[in-house]
MARKE-497482 format. One line per 5 residues: number of its first residue (from 1); their letters; for each residue x, y, z of N, C-alpha, C. Coordinates in Angstrom, 2 decimals. Layout:
NUM = a = X/Y/Z/X/Y/Z/X/Y/Z; ... $
//
This chain:
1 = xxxxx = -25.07/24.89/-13.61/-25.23/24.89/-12.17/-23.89/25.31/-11.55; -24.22/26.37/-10.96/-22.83/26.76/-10.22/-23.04/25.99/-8.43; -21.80/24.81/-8.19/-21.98/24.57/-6.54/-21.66/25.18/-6.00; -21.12/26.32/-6.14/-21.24/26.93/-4.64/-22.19/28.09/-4.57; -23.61/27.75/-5.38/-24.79/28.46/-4.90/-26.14/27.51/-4.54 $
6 = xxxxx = -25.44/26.42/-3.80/-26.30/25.09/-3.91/-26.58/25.65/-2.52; -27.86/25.47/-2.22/-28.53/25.39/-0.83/-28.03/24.47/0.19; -28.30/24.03/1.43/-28.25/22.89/1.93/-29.13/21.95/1.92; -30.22/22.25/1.35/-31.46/21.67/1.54/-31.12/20.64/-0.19; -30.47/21.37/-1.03/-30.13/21.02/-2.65/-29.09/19.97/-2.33 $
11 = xxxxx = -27.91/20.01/-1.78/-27.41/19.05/-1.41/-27.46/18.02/-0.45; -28.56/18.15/0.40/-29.08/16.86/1.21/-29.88/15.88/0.14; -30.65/16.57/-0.89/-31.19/15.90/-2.14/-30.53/14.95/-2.77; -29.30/15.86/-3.39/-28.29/15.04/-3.92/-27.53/14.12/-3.32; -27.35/14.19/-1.85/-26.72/13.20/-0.72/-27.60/11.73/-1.01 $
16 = xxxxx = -28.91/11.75/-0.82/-29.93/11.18/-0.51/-30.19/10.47/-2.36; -29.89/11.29/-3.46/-30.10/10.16/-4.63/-28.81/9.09/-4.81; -28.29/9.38/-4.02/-26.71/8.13/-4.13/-26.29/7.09/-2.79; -27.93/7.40/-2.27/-27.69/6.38/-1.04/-26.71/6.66/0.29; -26.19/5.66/0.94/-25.76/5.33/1.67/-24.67/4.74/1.54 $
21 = xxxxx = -23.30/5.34/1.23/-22.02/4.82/0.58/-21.01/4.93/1.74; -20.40/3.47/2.37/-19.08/3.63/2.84/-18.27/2.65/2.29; -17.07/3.48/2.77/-15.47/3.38/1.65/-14.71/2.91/3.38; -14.32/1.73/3.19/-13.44/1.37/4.32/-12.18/2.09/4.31; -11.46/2.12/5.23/-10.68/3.04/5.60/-9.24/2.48/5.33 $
26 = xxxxx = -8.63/1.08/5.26/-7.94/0.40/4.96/-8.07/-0.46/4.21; -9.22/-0.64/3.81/-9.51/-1.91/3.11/-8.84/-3.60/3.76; -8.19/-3.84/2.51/-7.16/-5.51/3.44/-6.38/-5.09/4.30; -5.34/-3.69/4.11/-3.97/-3.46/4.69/-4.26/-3.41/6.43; -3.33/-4.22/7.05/-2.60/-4.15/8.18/-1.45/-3.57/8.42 $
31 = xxxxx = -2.27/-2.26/8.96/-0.58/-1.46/9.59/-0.13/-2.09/10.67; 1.34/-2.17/10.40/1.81/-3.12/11.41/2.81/-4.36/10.89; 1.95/-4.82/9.54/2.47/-6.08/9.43/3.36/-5.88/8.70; 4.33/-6.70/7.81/5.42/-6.87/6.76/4.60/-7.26/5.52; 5.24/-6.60/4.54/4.71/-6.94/2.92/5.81/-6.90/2.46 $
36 = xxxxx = 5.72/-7.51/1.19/5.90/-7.92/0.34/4.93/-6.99/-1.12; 5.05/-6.43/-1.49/4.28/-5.55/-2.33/5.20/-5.05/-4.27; 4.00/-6.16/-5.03/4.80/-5.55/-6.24/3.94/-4.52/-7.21; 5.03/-3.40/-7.54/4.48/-2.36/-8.32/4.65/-2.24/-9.96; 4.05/-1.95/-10.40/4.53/-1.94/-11.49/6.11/-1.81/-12.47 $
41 = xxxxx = 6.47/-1.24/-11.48/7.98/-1.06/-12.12/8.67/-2.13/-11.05; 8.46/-2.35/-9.87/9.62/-2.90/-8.62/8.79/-4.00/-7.67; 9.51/-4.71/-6.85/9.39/-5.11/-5.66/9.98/-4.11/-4.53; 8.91/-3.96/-3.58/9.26/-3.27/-2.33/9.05/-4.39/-1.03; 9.69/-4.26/0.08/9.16/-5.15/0.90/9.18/-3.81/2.52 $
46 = xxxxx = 8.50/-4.01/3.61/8.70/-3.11/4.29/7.17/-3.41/5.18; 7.26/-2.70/6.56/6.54/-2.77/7.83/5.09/-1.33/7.47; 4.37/-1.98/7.32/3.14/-0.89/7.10/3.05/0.14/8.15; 3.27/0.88/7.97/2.93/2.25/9.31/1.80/3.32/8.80; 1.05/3.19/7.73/0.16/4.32/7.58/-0.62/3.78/6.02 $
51 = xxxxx = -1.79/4.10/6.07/-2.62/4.18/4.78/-3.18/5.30/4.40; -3.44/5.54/3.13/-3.89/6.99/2.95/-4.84/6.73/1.81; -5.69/7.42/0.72/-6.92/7.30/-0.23/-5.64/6.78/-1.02; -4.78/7.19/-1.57/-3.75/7.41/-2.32/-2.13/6.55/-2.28; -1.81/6.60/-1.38/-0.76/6.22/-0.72/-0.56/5.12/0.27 $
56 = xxxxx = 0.78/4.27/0.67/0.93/3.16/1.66/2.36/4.05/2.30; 2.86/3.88/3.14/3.56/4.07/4.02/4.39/3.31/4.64; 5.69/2.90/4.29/6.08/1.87/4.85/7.91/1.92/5.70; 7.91/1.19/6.64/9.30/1.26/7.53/10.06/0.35/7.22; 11.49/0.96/7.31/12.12/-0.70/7.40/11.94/-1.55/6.04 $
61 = xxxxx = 12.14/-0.38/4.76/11.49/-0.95/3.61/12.98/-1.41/2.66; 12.28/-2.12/1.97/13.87/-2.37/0.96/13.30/-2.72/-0.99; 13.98/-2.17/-1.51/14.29/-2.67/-2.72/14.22/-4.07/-3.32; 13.41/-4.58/-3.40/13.79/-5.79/-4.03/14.00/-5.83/-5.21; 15.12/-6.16/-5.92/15.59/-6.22/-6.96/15.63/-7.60/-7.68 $
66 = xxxxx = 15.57/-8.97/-6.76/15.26/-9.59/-7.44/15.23/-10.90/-6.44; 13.51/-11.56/-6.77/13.03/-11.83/-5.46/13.39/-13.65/-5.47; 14.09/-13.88/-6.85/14.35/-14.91/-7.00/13.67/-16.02/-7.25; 13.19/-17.37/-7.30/12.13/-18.58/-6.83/10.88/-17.68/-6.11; 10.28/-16.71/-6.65/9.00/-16.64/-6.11/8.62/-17.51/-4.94 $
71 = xxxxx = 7.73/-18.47/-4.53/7.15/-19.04/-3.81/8.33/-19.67/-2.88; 9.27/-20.12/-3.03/10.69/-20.74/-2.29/11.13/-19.25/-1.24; 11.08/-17.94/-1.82/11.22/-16.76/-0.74/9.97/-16.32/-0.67; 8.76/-16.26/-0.66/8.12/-15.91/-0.06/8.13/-16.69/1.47; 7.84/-17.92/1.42/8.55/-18.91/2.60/9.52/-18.68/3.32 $
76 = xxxxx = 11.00/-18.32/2.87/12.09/-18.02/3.54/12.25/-16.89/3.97; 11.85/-15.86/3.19/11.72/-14.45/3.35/13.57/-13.66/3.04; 13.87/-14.53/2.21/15.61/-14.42/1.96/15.06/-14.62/0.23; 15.98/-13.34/-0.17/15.93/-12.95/-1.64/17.42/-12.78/-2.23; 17.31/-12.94/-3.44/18.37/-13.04/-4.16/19.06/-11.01/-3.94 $
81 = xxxxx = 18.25/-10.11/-4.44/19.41/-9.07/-4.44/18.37/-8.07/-3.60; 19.13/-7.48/-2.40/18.08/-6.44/-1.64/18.95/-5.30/-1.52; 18.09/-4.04/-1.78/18.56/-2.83/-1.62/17.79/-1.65/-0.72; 18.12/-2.10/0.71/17.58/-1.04/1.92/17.15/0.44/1.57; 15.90/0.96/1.89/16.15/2.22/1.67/16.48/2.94/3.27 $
86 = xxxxx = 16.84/4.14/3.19/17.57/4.91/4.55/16.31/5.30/5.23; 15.08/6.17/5.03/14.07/6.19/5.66/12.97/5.44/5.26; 11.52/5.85/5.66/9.84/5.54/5.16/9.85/5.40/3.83; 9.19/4.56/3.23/8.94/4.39/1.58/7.55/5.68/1.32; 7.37/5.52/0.67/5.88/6.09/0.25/5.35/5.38/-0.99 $
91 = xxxxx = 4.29/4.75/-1.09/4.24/3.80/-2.40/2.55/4.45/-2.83; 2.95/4.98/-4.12/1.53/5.01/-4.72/0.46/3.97/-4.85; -0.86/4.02/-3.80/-1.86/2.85/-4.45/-2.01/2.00/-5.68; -2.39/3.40/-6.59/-2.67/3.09/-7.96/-1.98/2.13/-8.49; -0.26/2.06/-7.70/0.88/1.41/-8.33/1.09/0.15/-8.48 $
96 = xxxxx = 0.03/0.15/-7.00/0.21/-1.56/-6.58/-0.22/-3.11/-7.02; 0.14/-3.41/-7.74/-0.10/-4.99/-8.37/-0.83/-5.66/-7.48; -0.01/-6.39/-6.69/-0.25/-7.65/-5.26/0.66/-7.22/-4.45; -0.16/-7.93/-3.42/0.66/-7.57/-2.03/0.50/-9.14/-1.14; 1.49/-9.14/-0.34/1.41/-10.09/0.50/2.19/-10.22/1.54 $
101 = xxxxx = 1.52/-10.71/2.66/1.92/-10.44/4.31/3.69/-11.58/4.42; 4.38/-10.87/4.83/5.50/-11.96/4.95/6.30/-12.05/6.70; 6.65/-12.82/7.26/7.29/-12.63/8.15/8.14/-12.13/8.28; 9.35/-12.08/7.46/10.41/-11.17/7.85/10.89/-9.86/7.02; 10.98/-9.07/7.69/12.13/-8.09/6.47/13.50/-8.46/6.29 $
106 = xxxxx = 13.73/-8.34/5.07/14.86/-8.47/4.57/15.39/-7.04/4.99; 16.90/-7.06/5.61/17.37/-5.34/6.05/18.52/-5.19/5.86; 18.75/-6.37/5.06/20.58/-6.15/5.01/20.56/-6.31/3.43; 21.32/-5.73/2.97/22.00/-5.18/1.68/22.30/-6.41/1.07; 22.32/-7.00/-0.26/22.28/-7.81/-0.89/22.23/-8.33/-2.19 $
//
């Protein structure tokens, strides 16, 4: 079957055997808020400004290198070693472990 000699009438068919499928547009993420987000290789922390199929977007983001007492800074929002980045992060979906909403950014070097 070659698609691009599919009718329209052939692909309303095929539309119609897979139902009625929507894909939320953000899913959990709040642009806007502060995360806390670990990836497979790192901790990032940073202000959500954009979602994409693929991608997170984030301001005001930093390095976490080492987040210390887990649950004691998630609370405080003060980590043992932080490393600011200069602009927007860009974080691969796929990458993302857990995430979690925090009140503050960490923005100073550490």
């Amino acid at each position: 079957m070659n698609i691009a000699e599919l009718t329209i009438g052939q692909v309303q068919e095929i539309k119609q055997m897979f139902g009625k499928c929507e894909i939320a547009q953000n899913g959990p993420w709040q642009v806007g808020k502060n995360y806390l987000v670990r990836t497979v290789t790192m901790s990032n922390s940073g202000r959500l400004v954009a979602v994409y199929p693929m991608e997170l977007v984030f301001e005001d983001a930093a390095w976490i290198a080492d987040t210390g007492r887990f649950h004691d800074n998630l609370k405080s929002c003060v980590f043992n070693e932080v490393e600011p980045f200069i602009d927007k992060v860009i974080i691969g979906r796929s990458a993302v472990i857990d995430a979690t909403i925090i009140d503050k950014l960490p923005t100073k070097q550490k």
